[in-house]
C-alpha positions in Angstrom: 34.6 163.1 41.9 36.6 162.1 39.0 36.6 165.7 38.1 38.3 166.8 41.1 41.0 164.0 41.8 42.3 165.6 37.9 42.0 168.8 38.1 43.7 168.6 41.8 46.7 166.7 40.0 46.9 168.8 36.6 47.1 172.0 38.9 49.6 170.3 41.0 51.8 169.2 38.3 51.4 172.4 36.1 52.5 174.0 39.3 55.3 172.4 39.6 56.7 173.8 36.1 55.1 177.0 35.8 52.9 178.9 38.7 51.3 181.4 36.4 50.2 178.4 33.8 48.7 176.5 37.1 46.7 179.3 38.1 44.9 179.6 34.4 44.7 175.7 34.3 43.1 175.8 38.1 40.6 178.5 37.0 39.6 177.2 33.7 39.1 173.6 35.2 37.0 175.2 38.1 34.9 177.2 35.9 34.4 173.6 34.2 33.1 171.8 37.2 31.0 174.5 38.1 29.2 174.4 34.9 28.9 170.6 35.1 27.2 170.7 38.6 25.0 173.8 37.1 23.7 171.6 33.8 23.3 168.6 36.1 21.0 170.4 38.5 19.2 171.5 35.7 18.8 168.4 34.0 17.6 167.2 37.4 15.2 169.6 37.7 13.8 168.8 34.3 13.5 165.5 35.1 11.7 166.1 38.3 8.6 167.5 36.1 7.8 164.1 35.0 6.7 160.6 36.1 8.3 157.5 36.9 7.2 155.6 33.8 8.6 158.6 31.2 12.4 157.8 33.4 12.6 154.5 33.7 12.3 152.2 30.5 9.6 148.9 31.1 11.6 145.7 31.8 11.2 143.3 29.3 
């Protein structure tokens, strides 16, 4: 979430100064988040492999 609220105001401010800049700055960022969802679902999938007990350290 944090992800978005920033790059919505980095893209709204670069816009503000320079329209062509905002455009790069609102793709790269995009391509960012998409990649962080992507490697999160993957992790999650890894994780989903194994048990309970390998996640989830015993309390003490």
């Amino acid at each position: 979430m944090s992800h978005l609220l920033l790059a919505g105001l980095a893209v709204s401010g670069t816009a503000l100064a320079n329209a062509p800049l905002a455009l790069v700055t609102g793709t790269v960022l995009y391509a960012h988040i998409v990649t962080d969802v992507a490697w999160d679902i993957r992790r999650l999938r890894r994780r989903s492999n194994v048990t309970t007990d390998e996640i989830v350290p015993p309390s003490r």
